[in-house]
C-alpha positions as CSV (number, residue, x, y, z in Angstrom):
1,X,76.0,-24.9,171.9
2,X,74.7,-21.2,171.5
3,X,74.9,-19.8,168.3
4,X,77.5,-17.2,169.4
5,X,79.7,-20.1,170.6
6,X,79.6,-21.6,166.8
7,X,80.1,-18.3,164.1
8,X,83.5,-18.4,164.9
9,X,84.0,-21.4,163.9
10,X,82.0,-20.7,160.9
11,X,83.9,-17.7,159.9
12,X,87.3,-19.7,160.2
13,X,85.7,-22.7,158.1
14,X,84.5,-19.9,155.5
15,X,87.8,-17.9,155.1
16,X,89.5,-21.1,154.9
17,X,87.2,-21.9,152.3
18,X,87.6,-18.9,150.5
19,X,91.3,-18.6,150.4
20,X,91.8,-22.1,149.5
21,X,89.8,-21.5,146.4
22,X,91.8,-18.2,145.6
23,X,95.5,-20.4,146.1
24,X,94.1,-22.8,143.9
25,X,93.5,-20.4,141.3
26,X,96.8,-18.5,141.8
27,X,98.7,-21.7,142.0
28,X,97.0,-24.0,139.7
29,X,99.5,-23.4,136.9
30,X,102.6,-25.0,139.3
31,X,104.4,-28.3,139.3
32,X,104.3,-30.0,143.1
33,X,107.9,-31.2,141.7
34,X,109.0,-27.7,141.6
35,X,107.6,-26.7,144.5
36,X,109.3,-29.4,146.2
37,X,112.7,-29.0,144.4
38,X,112.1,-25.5,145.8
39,X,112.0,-26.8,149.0
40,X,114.6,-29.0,148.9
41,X,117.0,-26.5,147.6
42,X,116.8,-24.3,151.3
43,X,120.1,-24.6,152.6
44,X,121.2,-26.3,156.1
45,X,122.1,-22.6,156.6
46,X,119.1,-21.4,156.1
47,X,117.1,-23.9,158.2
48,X,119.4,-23.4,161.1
49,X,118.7,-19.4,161.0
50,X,115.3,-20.3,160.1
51,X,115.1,-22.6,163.5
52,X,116.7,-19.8,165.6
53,X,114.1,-17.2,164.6
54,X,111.4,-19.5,165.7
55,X,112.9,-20.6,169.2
56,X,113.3,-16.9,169.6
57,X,109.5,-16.0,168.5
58,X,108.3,-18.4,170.6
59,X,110.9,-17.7,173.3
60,X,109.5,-13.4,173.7
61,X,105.6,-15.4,173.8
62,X,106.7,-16.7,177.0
63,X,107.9,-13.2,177.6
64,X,104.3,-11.6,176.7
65,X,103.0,-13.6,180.0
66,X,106.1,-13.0,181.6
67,X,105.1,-9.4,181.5
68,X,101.4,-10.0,182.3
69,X,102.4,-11.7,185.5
70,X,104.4,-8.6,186.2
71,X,101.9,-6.2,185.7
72,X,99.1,-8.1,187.7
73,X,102.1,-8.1,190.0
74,X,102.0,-12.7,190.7
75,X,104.9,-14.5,191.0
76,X,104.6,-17.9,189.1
77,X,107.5,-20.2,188.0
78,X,109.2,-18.8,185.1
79,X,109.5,-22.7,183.6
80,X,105.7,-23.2,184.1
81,X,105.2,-19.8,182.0
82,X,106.8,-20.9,179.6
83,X,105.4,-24.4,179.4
84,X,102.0,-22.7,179.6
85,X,102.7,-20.0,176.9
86,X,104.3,-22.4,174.4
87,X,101.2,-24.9,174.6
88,X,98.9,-21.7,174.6
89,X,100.4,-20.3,171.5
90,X,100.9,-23.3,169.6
91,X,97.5,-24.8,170.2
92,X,95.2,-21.4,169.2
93,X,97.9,-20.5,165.8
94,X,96.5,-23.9,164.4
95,X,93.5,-24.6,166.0
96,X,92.1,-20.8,165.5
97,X,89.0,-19.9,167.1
98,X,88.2,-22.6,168.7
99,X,87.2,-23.2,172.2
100,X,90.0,-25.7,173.3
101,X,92.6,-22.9,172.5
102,X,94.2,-19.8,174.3
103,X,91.6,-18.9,177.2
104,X,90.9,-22.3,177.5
105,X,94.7,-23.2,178.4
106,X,95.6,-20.7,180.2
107,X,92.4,-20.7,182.3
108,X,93.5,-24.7,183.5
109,X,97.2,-23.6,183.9
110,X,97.1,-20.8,185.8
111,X,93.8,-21.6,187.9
112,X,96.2,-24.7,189.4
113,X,99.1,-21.6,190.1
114,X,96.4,-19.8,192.1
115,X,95.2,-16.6,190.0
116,X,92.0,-15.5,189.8
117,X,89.3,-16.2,186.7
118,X,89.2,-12.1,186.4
119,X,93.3,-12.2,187.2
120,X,93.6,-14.5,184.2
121,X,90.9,-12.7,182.3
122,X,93.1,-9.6,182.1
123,X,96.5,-11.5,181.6
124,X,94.7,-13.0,178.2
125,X,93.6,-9.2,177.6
126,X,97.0,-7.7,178.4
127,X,98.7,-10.2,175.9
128,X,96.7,-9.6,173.4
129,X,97.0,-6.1,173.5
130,X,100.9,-6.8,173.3
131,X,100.6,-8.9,170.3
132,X,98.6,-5.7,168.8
133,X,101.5,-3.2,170.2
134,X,104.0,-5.0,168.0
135,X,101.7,-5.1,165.2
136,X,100.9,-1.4,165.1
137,X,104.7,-0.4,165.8
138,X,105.9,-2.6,162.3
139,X,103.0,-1.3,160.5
140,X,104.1,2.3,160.9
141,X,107.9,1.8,161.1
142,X,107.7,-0.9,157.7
143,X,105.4,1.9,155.9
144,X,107.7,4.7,156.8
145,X,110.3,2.6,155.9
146,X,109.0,1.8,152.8
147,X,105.8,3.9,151.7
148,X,105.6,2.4,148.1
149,X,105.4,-1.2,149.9
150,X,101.7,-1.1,150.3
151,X,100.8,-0.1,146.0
152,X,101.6,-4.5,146.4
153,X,98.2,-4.6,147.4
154,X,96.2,-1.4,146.5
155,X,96.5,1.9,144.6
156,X,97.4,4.5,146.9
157,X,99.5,7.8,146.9
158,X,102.6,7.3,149.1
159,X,101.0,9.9,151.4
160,X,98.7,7.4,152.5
161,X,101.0,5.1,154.0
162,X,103.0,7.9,155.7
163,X,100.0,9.4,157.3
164,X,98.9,6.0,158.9
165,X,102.4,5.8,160.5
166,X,102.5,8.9,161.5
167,X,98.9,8.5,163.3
168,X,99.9,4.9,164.6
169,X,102.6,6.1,166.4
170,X,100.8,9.0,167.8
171,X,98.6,6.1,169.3
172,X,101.5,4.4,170.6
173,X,102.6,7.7,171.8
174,X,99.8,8.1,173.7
175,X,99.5,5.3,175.2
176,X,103.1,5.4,176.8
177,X,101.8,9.3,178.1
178,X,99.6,7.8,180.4
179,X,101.2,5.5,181.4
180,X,104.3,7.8,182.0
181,X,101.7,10.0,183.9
182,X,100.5,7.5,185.5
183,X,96.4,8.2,184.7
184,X,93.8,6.3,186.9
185,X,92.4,3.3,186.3
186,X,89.1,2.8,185.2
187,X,86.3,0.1,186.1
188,X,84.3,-1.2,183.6
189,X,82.2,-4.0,184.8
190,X,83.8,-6.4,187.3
191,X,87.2,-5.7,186.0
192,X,89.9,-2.5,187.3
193,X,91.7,-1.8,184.0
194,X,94.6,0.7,184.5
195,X,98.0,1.8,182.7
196,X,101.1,-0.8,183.4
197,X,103.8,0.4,184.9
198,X,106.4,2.3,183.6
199,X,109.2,-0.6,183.2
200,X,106.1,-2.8,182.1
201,X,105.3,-0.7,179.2
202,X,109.1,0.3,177.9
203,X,109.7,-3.9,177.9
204,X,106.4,-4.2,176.3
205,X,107.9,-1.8,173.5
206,X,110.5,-4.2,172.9
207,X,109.2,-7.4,173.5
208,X,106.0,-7.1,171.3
209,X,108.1,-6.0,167.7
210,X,110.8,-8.3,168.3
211,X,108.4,-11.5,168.4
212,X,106.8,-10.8,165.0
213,X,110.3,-10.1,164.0
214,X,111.8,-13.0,164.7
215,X,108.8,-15.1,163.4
216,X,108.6,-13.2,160.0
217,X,112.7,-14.3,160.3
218,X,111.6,-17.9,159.7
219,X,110.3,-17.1,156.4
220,X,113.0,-14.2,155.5
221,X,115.8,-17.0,155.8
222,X,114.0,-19.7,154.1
223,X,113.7,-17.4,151.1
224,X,116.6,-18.2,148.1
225,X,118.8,-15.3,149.0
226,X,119.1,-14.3,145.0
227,X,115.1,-13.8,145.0
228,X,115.1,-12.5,148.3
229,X,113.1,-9.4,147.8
230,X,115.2,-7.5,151.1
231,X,113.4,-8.1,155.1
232,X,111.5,-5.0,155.6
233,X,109.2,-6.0,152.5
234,X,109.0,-9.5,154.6
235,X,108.5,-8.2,157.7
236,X,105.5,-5.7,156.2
237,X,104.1,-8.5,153.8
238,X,104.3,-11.2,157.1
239,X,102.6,-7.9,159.3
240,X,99.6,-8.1,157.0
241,X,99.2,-11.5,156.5
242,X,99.3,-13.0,160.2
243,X,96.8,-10.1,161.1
244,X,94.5,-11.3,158.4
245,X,94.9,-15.1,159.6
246,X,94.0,-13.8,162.9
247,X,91.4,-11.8,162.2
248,X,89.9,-14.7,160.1
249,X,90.2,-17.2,162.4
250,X,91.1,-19.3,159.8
251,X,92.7,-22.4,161.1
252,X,97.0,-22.1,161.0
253,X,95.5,-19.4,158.8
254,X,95.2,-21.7,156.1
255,X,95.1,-20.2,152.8
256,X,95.3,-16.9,154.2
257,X,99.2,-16.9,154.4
258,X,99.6,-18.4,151.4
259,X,97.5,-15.8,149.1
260,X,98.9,-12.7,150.9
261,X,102.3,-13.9,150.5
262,X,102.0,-15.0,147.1
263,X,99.8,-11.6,146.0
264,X,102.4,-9.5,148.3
265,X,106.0,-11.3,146.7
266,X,105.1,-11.3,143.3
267,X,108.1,-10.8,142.0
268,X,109.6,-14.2,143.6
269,X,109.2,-17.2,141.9
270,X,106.1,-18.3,143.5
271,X,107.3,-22.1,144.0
272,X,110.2,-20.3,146.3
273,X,107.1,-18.2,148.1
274,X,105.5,-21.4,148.6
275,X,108.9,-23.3,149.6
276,X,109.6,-20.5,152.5
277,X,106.1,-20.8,153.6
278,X,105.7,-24.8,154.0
279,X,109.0,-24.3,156.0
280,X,107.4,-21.2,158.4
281,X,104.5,-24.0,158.4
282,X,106.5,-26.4,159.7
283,X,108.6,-24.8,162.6
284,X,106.1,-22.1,164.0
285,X,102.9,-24.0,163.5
286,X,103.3,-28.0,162.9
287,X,106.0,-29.0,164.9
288,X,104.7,-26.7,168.4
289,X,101.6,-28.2,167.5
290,X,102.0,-31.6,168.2
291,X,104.6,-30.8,171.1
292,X,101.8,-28.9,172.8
293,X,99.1,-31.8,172.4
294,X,101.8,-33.9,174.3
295,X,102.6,-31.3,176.9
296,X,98.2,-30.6,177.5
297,X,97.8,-34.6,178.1
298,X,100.6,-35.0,180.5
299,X,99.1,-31.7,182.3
300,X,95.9,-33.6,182.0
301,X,97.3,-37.2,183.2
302,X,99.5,-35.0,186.2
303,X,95.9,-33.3,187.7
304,X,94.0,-36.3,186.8
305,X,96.9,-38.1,189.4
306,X,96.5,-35.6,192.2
307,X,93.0,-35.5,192.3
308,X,93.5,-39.3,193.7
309,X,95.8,-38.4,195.5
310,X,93.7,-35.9,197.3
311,X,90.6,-38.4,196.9
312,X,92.6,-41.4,198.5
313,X,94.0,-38.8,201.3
314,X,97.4,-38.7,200.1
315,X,99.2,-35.8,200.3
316,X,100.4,-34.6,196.8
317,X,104.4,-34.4,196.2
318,X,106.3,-31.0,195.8
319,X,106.8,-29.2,192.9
C-alpha cells in the first residue's frame, strides 16, 4: 500500500481520536442513566417522524444518481439505482475514507450496468458536487436566516455571516448562468467536463437541500420539543457538523457529531443532545449499515454465480 492510499485513513483514525478525547472531556460530568432515560423518553411520535426523515434522506441519495445518470444521459434501472445508492451511501457514512466505500461500490455496480470507468468517474464527481450544492445553499440561507447563529461557535460581527451568504449564493448563481447559457465544456485530462442541462441543474437545486434537510429532520424530531431550540438552528448546527465529519474522514464521524452538536446546542440539556444523536446514529448510519453489508454480499454471491454460469457455458437468466 502506497503511502497516499493510507493518510486517509490516518487522518480519520486521528480526528476520531481527537474528538473522542474532547466528548469525553465535555461529557465526563454525565450519568449513562440519564442519558439513557433521555433516550427513552423520545416519543413513538417522534421516532416515527424521526424514521420518515431518514427514508426520505436516503430516498433524494438515490435521487443524486438518479440525476447523474441523467446528465451522462444512461438509462439504468431505477431499482438497481437505488439499491446501488443506498449500499453506496450507507457503507462510506460509516466506514469514511476507506477504500471499500463509495468509488469502490459504485465502480462494481455500475461496471456490471455497462458504463464506462471515466462514465462512473464523473457520476461519483457529479454527486459529490450535489452533496456540496446543498451544503452551500443551507449555509447561506441558515446564516441569512439567522446571522447571530454562527457567535455558537466564534466571535464574529453579524456582517460576517451575511456577507458569506450573500457571496455563496453569488456562486450558486453563477453556476446556474452557465449552465442557463449553456458555456462549453472543457477537457481537462481524459475527462470532457461541461454544464448539466438546464432541467438537470433546476432538480439539482432541489434535490441537494432537501436531502440534508430531511436528514438533519432525524435529529430535529428526536429532540424533547420543550428544549427544542427551533429547526433552522438544527439544520445550520447539523450543516456544520456533517461537513466536518466529512471532511475528517472520521469514521460515522465519530466524535465529530457529537462535539459540534453538544458545543453548537448548548443551551439543551446535553443528555437530550446526546439522546437525539444516538437516535440520528441509529437510523441514518447503524441500521443502513448493516443492511448494505447484506445487500454487497448477495451482489457478491449473485456475480460470483454468473461467472459459473458463463465458465460452465450456461447462459445467465434475465434480469
Amino acid at each position: 500500500m502506497k503511502w497516499k492510499d493510507a493518510i486517509w485513513p490516518i487522518v480519520g483514525l486521528a480526528a476520531v481520536v481527537l474528538s473522542c478525547w474532547i466528548l469525553y472531556k465535555e461529557v465526563r460530568g454525565l450519568s449513562l442513566d440519564d442519558i439513557w432515560v433521555s433516550f427513552q423518553n423520545v416519543s413513538f411520535g417522534q421516532w416515527a417522524l424521526s424514521i420518515l426523515c431518514a427514508l426520505l434522506a436516503y430516498a433524494v441519495l438515490a435521487y443524486y444518481d438518479r440525476l447523474a445518470l441523467r446528465h451522462l444521459g444512461r438509462s439504468v434501472s431505477l431499482p438497481f439505482v437505488a439499491a446501488t445508492s443506498f449500499t453506496t451511501y450507507a457503507l462510506s457514512h460509516n466506514i469514511g475514507a476507506s477504500v471499500f466505500s463509495g468509488a469502490v461500490v459504485r465502480y462494481r455496480a455500475y461496471s456490471s450496468r455497462g458504463l464506462t470507468p471515466s462514465e462512473i468517474a464523473l457520476l461519483i464527481a457529479f454527486c459529490s458536487f450535489t452533496f456540496a450544492l446543498g451544503i452551500l445553499v443551507l449555509t447561506a440561507l441558515t446564516q441569512l436566516a439567522d446571522p447571530g447563529m454562527i457567535r455558537r461557535y466564534v466571535d464574529v460581527d453579524p456582517w460576517v455571516p451575511i456577507g458569506l451568504a450573500v457571496l455563496i449564493l453569488l456562486l450558486v448563481g453563477l453556476y446556474v448562468f452557465g449552465s442557463f447559457r449553456g458555456f462549453r465544456p472543457r477537457k481537462i485530462g481524459g475527462f470532457l467536463l461541461q454544464y448539466p442541462r438546464r432541467d438537470v441543474v433546476l432538480r439539482q437545486l432541489i434535490a441537494a437541500p432537501l436531502e440534508i434537510v430531511a436528514a438533519a429532520g432525524i435529529i430535529y424530531f428526536a429532540l424533547p420539543p420543550e428544549t427544542n431550540p427551533g429547526f433552522v438552528i438544527v439544520l445550520a448546527i447539523f450543516v456544520v457538523s456533517f461537513s466536518l465529519a466529512l471532511v475528517s474522514h472520521a469514521p460515522g464521524g465519530l466524535g465529530v457529531l457529537e462535539v459540534t452538536f453538544l458545543t453548537g446546542l448548548s443551551d439543551v440539556p446535553e443528555t437530550d443532545v446526546l439522546a437525539a444523536l444516538f437516535v440520528f446514529r441509529i437510523l441514518y448510519l447503524l441500521i443502513p449499515f448493516a443492511v448494505a453489508i447484506v445487500m454487497v454480499l448477495s451482489f457478491e454471491q449473485n456475480a460470483m454465480r454468473q461467472r459459473r454460469r458463463s465458465s460452465a457455458g450456461v447462459p445467465a437468466p434475465r434480469a
